[in-house]
DRENPA-3360 file (N, C-alpha, C; in nm, 2 decimals, always signed):
BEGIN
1 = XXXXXXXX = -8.68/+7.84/+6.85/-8.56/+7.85/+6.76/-8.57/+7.98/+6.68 ~ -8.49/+8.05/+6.70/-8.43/+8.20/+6.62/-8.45/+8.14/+6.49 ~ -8.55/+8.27/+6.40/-8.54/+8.24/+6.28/-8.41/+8.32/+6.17 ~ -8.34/+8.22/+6.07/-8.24/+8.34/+6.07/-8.24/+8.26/+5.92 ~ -8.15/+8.33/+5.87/-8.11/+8.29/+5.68/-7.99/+8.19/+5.66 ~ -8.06/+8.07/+5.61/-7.95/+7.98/+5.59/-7.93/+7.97/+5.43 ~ -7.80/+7.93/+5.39/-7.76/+7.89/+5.24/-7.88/+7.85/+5.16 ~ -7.90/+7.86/+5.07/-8.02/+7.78/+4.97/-8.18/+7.88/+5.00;
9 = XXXXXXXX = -8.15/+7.92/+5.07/-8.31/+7.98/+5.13/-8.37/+8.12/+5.04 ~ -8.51/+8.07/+5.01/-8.55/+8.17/+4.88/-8.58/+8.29/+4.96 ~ -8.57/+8.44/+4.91/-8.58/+8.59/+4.96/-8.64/+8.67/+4.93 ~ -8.66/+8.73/+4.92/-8.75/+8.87/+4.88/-8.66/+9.01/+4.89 ~ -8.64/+9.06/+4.84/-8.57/+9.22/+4.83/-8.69/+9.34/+4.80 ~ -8.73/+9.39/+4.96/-8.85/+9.48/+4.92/-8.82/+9.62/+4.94 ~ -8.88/+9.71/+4.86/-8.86/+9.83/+4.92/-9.04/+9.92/+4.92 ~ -9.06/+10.01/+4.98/-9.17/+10.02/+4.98/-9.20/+10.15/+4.82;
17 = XXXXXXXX = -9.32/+10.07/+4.77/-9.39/+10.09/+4.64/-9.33/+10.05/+4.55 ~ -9.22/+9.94/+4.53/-9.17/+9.88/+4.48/-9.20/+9.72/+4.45 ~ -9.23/+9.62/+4.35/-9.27/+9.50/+4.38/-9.14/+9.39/+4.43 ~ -9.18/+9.33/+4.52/-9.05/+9.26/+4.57/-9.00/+9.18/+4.47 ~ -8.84/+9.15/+4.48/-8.76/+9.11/+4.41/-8.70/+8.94/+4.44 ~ -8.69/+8.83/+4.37/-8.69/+8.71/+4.41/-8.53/+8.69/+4.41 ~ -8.48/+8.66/+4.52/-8.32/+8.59/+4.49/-8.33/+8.50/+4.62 ~ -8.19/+8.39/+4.58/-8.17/+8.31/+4.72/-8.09/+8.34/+4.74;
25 = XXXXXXXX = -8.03/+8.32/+4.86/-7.93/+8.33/+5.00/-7.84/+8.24/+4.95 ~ -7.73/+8.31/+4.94/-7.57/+8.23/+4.86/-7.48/+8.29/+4.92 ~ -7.34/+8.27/+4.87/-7.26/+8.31/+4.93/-7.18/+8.39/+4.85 ~ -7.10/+8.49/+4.81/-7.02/+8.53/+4.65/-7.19/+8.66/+4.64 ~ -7.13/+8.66/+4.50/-7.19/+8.79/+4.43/-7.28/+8.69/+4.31 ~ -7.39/+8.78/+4.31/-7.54/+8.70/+4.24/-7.59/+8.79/+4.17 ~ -7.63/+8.75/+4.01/-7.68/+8.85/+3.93/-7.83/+8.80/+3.91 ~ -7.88/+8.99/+3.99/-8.05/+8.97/+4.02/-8.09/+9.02/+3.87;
33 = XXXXXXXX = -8.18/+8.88/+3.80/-8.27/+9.00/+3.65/-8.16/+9.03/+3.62 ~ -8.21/+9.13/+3.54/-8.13/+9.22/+3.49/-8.08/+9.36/+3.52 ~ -8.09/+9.35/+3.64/-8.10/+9.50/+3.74/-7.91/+9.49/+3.76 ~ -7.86/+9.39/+3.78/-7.76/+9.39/+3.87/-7.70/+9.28/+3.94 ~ -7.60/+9.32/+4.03/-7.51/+9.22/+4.13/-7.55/+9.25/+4.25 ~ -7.58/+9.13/+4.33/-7.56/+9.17/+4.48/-7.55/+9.02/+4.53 ~ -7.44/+9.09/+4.66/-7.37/+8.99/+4.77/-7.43/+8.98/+4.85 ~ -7.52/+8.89/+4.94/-7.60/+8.94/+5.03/-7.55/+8.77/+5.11;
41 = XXXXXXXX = -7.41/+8.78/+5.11/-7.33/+8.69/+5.22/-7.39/+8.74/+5.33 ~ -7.35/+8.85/+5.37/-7.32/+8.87/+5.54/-7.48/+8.88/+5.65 ~ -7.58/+8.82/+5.51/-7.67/+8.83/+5.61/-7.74/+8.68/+5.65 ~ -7.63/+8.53/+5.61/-7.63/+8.45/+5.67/-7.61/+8.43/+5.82 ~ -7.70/+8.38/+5.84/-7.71/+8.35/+6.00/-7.76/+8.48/+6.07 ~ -7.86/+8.57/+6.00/-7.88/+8.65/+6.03/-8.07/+8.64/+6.03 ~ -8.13/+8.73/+6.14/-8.31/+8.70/+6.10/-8.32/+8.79/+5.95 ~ -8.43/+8.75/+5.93/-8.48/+8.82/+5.81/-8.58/+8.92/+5.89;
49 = XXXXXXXX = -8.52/+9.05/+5.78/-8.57/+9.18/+5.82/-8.48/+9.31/+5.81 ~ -8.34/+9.24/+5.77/-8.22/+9.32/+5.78/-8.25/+9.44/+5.66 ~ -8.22/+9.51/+5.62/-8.11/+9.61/+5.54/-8.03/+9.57/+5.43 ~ -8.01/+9.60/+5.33/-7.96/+9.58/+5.25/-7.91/+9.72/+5.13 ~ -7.81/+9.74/+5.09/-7.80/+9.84/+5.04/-7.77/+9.78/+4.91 ~ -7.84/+9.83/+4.75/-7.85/+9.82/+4.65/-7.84/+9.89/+4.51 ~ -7.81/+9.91/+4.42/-7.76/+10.02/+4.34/-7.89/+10.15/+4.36 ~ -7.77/+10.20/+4.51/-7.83/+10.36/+4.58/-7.96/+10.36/+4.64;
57 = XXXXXXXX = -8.04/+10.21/+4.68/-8.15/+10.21/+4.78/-8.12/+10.08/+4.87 ~ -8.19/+10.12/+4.97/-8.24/+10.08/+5.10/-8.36/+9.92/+5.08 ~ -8.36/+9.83/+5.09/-8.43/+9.72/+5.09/-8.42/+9.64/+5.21 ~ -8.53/+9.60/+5.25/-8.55/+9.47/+5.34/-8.54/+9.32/+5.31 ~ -8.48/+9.24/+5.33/-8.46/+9.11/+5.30/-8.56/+9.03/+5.41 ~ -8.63/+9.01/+5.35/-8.75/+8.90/+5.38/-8.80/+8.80/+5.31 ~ -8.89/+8.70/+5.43/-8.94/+8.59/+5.34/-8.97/+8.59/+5.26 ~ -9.02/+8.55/+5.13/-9.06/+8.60/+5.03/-9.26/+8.54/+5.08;
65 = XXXXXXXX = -9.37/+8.61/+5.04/-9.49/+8.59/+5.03/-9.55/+8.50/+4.95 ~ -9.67/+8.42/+4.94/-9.65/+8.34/+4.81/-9.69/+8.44/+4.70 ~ -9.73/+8.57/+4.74/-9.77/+8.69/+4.66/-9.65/+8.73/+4.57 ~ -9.51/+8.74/+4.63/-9.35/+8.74/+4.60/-9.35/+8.63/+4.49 ~ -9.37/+8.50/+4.55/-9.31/+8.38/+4.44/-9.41/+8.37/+4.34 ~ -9.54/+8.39/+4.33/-9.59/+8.38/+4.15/-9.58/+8.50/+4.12 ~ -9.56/+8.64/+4.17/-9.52/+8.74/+4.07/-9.43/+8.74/+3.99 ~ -9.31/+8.65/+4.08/-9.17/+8.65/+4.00/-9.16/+8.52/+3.90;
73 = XXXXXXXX = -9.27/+8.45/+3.88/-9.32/+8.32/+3.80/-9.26/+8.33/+3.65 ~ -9.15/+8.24/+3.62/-9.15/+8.26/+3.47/-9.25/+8.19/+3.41 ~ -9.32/+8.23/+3.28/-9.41/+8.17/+3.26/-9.41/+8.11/+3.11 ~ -9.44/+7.95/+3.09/-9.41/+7.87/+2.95/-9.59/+7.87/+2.89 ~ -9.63/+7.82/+2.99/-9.79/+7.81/+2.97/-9.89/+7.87/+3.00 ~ -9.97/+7.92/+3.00/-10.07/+7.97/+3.06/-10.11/+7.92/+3.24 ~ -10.12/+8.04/+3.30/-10.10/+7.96/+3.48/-10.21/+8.02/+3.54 ~ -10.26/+7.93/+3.61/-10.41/+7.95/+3.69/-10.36/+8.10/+3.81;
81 = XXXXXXXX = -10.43/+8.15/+3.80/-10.44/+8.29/+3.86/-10.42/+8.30/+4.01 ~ -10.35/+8.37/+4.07/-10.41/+8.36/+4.24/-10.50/+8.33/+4.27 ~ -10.63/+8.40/+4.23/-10.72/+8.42/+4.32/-10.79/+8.25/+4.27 ~ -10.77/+8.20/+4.19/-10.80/+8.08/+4.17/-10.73/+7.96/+4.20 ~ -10.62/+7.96/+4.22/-10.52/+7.89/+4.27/-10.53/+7.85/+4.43 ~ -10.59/+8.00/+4.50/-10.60/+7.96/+4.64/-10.74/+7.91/+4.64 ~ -10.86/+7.95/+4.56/-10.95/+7.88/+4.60/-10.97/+7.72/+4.58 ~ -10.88/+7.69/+4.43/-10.88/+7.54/+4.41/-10.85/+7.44/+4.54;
89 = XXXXXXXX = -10.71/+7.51/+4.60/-10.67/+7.46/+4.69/-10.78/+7.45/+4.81 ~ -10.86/+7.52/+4.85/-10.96/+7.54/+4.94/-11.04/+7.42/+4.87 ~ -11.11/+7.42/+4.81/-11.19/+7.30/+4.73/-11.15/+7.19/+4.76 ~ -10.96/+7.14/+4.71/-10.97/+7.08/+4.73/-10.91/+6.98/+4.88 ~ -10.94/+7.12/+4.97/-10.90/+7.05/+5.12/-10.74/+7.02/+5.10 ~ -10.66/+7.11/+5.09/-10.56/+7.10/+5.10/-10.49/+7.17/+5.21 ~ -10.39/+7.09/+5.31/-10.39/+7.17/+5.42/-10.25/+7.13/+5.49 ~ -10.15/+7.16/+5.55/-10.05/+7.14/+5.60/-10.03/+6.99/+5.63;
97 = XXXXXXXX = -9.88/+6.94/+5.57/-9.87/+6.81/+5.58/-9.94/+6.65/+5.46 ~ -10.05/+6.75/+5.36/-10.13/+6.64/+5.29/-10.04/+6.64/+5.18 ~ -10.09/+6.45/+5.14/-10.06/+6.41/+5.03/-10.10/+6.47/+4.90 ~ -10.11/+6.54/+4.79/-10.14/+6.59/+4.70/-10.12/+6.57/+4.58 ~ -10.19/+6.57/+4.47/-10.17/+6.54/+4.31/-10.21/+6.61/+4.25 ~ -10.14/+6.65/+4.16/-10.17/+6.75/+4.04/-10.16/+6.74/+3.92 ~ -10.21/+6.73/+3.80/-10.19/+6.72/+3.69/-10.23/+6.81/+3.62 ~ -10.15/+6.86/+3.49/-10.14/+6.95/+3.46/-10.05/+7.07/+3.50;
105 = XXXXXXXX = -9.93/+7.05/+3.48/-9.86/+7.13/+3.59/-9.82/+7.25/+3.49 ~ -9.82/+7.29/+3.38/-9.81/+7.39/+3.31/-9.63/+7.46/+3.36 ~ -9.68/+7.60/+3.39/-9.57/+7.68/+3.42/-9.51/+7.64/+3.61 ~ -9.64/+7.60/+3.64/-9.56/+7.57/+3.77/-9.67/+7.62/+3.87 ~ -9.73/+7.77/+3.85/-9.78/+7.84/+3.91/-9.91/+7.78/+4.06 ~ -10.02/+7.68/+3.99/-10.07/+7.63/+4.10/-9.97/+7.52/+4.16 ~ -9.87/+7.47/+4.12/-9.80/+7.33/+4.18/-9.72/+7.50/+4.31 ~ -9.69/+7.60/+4.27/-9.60/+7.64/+4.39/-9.70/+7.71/+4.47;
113 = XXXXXXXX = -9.85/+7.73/+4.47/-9.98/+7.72/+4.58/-9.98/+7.61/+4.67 ~ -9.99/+7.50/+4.57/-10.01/+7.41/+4.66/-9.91/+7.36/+4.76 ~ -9.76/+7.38/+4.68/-9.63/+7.33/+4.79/-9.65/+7.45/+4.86 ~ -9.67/+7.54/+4.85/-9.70/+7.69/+4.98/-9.79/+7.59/+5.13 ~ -9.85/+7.59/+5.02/-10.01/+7.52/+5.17/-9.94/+7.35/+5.20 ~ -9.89/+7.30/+5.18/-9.88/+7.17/+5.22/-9.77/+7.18/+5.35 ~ -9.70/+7.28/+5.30/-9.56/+7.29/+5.42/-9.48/+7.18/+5.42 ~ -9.35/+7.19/+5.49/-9.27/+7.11/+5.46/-9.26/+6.93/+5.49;
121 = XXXXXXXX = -9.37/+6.92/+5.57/-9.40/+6.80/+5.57/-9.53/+6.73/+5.47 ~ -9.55/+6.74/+5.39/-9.62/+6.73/+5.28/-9.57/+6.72/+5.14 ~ -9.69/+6.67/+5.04/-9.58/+6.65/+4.97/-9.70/+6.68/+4.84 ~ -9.63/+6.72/+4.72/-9.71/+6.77/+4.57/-9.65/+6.64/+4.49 ~ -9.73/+6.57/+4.38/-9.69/+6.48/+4.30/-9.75/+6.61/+4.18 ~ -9.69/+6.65/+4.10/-9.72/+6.67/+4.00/-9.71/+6.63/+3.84 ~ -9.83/+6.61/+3.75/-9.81/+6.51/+3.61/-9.82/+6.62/+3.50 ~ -9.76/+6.64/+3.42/-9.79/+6.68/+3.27/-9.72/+6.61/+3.18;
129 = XXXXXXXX = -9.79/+6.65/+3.03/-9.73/+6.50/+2.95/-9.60/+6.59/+2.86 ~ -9.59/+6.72/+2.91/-9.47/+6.79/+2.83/-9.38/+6.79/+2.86 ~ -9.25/+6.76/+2.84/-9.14/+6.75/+2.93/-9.11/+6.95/+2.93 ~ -9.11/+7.01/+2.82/-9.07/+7.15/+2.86/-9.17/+7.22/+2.93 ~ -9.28/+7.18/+2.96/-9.39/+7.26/+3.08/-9.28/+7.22/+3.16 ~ -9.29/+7.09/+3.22/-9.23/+7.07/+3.35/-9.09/+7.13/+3.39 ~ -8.99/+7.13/+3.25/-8.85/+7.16/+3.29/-8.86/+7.31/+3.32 ~ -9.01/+7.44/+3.30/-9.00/+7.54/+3.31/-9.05/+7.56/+3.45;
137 = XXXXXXXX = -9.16/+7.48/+3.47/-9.23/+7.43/+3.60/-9.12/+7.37/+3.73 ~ -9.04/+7.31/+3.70/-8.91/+7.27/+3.78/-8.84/+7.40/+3.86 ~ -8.78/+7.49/+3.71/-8.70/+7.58/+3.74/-8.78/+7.72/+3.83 ~ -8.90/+7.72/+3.84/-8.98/+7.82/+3.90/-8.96/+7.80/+4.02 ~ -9.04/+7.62/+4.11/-9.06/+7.60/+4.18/-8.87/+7.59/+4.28 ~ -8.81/+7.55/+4.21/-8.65/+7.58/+4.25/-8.65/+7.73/+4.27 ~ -8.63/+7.82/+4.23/-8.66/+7.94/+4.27/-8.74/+7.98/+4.40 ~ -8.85/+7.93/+4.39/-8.93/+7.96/+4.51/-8.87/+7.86/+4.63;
145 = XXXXXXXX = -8.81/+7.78/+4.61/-8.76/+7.75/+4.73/-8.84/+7.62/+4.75 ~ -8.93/+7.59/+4.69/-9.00/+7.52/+4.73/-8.94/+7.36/+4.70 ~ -8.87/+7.34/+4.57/-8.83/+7.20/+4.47/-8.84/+7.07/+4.59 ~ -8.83/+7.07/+4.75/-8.81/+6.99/+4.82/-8.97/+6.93/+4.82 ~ -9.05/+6.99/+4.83/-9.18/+6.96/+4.85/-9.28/+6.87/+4.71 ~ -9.21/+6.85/+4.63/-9.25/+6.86/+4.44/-9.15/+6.75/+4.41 ~ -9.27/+6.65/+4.33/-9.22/+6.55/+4.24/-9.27/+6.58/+4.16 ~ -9.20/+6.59/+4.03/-9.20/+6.61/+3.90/-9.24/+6.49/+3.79;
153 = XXXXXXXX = -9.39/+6.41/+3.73/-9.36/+6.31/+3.67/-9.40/+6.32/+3.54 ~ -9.37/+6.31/+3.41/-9.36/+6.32/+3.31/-9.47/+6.22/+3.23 ~ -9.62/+6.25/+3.22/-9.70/+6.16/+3.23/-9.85/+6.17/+3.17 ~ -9.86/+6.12/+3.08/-10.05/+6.16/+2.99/-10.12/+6.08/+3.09 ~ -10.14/+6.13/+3.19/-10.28/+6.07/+3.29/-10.38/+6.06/+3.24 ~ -10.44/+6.13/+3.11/-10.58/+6.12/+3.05/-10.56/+5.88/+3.00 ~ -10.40/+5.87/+2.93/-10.39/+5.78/+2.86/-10.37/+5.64/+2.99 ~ -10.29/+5.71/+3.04/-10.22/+5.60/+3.17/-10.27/+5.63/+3.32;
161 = XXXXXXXX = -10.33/+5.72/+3.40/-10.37/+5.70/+3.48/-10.26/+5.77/+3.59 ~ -10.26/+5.78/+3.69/-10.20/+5.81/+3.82/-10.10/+5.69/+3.89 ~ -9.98/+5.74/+3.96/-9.90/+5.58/+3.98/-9.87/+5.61/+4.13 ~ -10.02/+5.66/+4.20/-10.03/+5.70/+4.32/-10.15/+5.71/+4.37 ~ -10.17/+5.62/+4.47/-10.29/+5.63/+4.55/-10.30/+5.67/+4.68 ~ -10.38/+5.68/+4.77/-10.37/+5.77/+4.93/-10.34/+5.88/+4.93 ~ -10.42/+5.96/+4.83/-10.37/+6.09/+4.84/-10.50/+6.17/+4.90 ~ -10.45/+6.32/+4.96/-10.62/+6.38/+5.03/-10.67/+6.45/+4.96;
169 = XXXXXXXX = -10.56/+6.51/+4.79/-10.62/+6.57/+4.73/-10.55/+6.56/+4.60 ~ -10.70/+6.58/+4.45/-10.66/+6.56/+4.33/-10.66/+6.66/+4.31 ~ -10.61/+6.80/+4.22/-10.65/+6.91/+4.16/-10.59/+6.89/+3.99 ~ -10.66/+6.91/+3.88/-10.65/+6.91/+3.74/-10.71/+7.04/+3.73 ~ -10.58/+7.07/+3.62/-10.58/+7.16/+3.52/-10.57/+7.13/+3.35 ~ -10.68/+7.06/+3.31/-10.64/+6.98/+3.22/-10.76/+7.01/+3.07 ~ -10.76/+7.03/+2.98/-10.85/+7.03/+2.87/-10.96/+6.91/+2.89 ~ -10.95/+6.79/+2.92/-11.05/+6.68/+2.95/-11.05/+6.65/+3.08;
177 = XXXXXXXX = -11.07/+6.69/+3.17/-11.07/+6.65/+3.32/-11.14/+6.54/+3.34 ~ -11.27/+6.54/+3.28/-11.34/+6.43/+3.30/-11.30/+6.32/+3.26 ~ -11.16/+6.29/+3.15/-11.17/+6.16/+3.12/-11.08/+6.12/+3.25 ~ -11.03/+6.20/+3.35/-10.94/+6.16/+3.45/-10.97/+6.15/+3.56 ~ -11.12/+6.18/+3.59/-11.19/+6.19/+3.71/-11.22/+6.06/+3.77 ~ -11.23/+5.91/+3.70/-11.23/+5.79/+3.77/-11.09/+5.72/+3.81 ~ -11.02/+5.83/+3.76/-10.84/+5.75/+3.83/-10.81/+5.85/+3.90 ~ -10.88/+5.93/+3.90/-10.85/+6.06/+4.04/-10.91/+6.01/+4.19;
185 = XXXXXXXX = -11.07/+5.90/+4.13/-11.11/+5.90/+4.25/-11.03/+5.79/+4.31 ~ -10.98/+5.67/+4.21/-10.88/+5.54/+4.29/-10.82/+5.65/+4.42 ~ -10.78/+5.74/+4.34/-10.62/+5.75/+4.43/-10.66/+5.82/+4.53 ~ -10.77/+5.83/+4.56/-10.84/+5.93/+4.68/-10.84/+5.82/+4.80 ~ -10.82/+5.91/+4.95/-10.81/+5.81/+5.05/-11.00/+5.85/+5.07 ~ -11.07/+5.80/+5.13/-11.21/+5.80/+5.18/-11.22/+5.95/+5.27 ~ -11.26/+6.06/+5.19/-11.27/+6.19/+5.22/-11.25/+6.28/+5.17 ~ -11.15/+6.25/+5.06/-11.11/+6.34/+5.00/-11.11/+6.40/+4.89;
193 = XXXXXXXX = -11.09/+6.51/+4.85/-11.16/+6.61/+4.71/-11.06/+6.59/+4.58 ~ -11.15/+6.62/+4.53/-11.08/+6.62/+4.35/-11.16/+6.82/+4.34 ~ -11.03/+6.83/+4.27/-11.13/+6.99/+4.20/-11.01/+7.00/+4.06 ~ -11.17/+7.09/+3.97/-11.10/+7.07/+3.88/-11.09/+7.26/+3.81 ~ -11.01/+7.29/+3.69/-10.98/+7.38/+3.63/-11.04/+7.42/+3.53 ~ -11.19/+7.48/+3.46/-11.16/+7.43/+3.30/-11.23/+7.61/+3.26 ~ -11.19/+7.65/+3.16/-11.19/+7.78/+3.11/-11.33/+7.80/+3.09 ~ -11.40/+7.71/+3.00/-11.55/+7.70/+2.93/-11.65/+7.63/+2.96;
201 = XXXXXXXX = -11.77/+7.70/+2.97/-11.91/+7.62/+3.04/-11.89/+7.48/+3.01 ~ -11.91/+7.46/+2.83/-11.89/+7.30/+2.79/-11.81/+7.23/+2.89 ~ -11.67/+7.28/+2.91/-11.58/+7.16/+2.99/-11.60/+7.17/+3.12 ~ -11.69/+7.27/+3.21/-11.77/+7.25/+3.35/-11.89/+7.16/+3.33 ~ -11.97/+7.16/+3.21/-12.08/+7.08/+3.20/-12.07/+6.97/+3.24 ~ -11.97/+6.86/+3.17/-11.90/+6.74/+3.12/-11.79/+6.70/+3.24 ~ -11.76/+6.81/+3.36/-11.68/+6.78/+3.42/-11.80/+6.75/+3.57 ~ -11.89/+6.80/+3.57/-11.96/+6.83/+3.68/-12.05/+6.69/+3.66;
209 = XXXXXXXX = -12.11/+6.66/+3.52/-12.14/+6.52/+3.53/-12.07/+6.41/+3.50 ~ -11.97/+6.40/+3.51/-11.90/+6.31/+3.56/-11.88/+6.26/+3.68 ~ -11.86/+6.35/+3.75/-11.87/+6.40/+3.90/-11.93/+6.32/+3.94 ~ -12.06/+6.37/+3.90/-12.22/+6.30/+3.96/-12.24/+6.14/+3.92 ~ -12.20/+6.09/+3.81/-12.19/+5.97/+3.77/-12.11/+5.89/+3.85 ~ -11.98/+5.93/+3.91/-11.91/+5.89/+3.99/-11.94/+5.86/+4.14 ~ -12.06/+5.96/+4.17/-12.06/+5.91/+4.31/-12.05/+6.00/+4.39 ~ -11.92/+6.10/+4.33/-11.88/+6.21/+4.41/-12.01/+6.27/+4.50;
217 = XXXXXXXX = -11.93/+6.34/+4.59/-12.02/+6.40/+4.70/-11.97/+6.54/+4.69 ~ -12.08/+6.64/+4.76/-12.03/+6.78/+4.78/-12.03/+6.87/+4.67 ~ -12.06/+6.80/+4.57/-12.03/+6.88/+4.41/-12.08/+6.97/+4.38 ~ -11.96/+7.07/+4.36/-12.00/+7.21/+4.38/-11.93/+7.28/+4.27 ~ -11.97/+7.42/+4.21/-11.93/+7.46/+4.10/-11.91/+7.58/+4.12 ~ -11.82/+7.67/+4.06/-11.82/+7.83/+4.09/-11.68/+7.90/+4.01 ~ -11.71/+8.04/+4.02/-11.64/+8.13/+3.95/-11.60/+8.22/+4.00 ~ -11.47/+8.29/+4.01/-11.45/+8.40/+4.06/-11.41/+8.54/+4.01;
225 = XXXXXXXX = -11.45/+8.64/+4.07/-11.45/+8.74/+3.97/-11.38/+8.85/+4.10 ~ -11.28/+8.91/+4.00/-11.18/+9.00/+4.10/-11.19/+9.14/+4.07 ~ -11.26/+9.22/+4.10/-11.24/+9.34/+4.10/-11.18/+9.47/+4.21 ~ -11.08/+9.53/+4.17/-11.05/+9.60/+4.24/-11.11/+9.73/+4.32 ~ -11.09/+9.82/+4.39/-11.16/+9.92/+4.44/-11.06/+10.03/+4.48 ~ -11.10/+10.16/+4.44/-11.04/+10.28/+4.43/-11.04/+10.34/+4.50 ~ -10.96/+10.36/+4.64/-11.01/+10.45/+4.76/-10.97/+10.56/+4.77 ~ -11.03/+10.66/+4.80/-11.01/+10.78/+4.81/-11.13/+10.90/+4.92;
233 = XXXXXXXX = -11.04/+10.99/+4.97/-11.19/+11.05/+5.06/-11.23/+11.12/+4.97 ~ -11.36/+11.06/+4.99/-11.50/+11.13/+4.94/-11.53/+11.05/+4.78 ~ -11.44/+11.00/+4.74/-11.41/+10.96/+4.57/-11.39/+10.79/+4.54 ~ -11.43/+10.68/+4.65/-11.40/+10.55/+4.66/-11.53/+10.54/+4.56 ~ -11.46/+10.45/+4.44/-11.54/+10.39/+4.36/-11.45/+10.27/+4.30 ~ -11.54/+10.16/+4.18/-11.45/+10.07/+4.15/-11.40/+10.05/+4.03 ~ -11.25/+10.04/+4.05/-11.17/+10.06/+3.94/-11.23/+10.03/+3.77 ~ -11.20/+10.11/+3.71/-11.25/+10.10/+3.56/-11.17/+9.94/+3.50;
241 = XXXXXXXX = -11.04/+9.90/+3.56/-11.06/+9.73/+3.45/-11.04/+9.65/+3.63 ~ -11.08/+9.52/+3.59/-11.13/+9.44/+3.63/-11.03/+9.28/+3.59 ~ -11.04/+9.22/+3.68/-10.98/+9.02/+3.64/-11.12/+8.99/+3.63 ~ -11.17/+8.97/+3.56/-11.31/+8.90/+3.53/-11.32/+8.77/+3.47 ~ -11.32/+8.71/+3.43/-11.36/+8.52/+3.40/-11.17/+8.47/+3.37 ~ -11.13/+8.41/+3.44/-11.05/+8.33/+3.37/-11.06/+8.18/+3.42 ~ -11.16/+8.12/+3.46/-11.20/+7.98/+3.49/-11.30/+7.97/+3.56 ~ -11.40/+7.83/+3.55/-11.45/+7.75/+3.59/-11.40/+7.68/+3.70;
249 = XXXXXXXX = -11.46/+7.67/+3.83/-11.38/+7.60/+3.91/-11.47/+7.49/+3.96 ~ -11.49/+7.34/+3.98/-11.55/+7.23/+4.05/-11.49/+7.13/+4.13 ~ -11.60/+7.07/+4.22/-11.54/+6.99/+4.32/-11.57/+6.90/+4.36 ~ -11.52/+6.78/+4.40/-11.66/+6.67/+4.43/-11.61/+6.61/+4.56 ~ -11.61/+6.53/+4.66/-11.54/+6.43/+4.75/-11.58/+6.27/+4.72 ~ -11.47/+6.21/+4.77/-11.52/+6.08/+4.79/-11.57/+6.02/+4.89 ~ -11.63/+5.95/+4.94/-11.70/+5.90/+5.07/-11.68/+5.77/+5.03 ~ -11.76/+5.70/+4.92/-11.78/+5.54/+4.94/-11.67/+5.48/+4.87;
% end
């Protein structure tokens, strides 16, 4: 089946050395940011890759990357970083078509990784106990195209627990993880990972024995550190700043 641009469909407006631009596929005239208007009707029913002309430049209308949808991320709360966002997901065995939970949903940022990797047959439950995280978390994931894949539930999981079980994967982003680690494991089907988020050794300490108290299997712990690199002939060295500590990351499975 010809891939082509239907109504509602999230976009990218790229031009090269420029960071792509987030808009959807509508019909009428659409104000991007604060840059401007553009009509980008006539490229319904059209593949993505077209042309687009824009106040006096040249752009390609493309998928958008998930690199595209968290740059263009509005942000309420503090949001788990790429480079940790994809590895959580890796942790927690998340993979085309799985059931998934998340709590802690902040600005949105890991709930639209995870709806990235689940694809459209799959599905994100995600819990925070704020209603304005989520109503900012809503409006992101609507942007990204994603809002089909995302239930939104409004909910202190530390106090009440999860109102879903058979899922293949838990991921928390939460100040107490551990007090949510034995209602993370109910809702686990037999195989599947919990991982969790936490900034400070203390709440990896306390998250990791928990873990172990539980039973969990595979429990594993780790950090990621991003540093860039400066290429140049004869002159490749690595860049003077650095993404250096923004989380703790752990994991455990269930088996029994």
């Amino acid at each position: 089946m010809r891939d082509t641009w239907r109504e509602g469909d999230a976009a990218s407006l790229k031009r090269a050395g420029e960071p792509a631009i987030l808009l959807r596929i509508a019909r009428g005239a659409q104000r991007i940011g604060t840059e401007g208007v553009l009509d980008v009707s006539g490229q319904l029913g059209k593949a993505p890759g077209g042309e687009v002309d824009w106040l006096g430049s040249t752009y390609r209308l493309v998928r958008p990357s998930l690199s595209d949808l968290l740059g263009s991320l509005r942000r309420g709360a503090q949001i788990v970083t790429a480079k940790d966002a994809l590895y959580l997901g890796y942790l927690a065995g998340v993979g085309p078509g799985a059931q998934v939970i998340e709590a802690g949903t902040g600005s949105g940022a890991l709930t639209i990784a995870l709806a990235f990797a689940v694809g459209p047959n799959g599905r994100v439950t995600t819990y925070d106990r704020r209603a304005d995280f989520l109503k900012v978390a809503e409006r992101n994931v609507r942007e990204a195209g994603l809002l089909a894949r995302v239930t939104f539930r409004e909910r202190d999981v530390v106090r009440s627990g999860f109102d879903g079980v058979g899922v293949a994967s838990v991921l928390l982003d939460l100040p107490e993880p551990w007090e949510v680690l034995a209602a993370a494991r109910e809702a686990l089907v037999p195989g599947g990972y919990v991982a969790t988020y936490s900034p400070t050794y203390n709440q990896l300490e306390r998250t990791v024995r928990a873990m172990r108290e539980l039973e969990l299997d595979e429990v594993r712990a780790v950090e990621l550190i991003e540093r860039a690199i400066h290429v140049g002939d004869g002159g490749t060295r690595p860049e003077f700043d650095m993404l250096g500590h923004t989380g703790f990351l752990a994991s455990g499975r269930r088996v029994t």
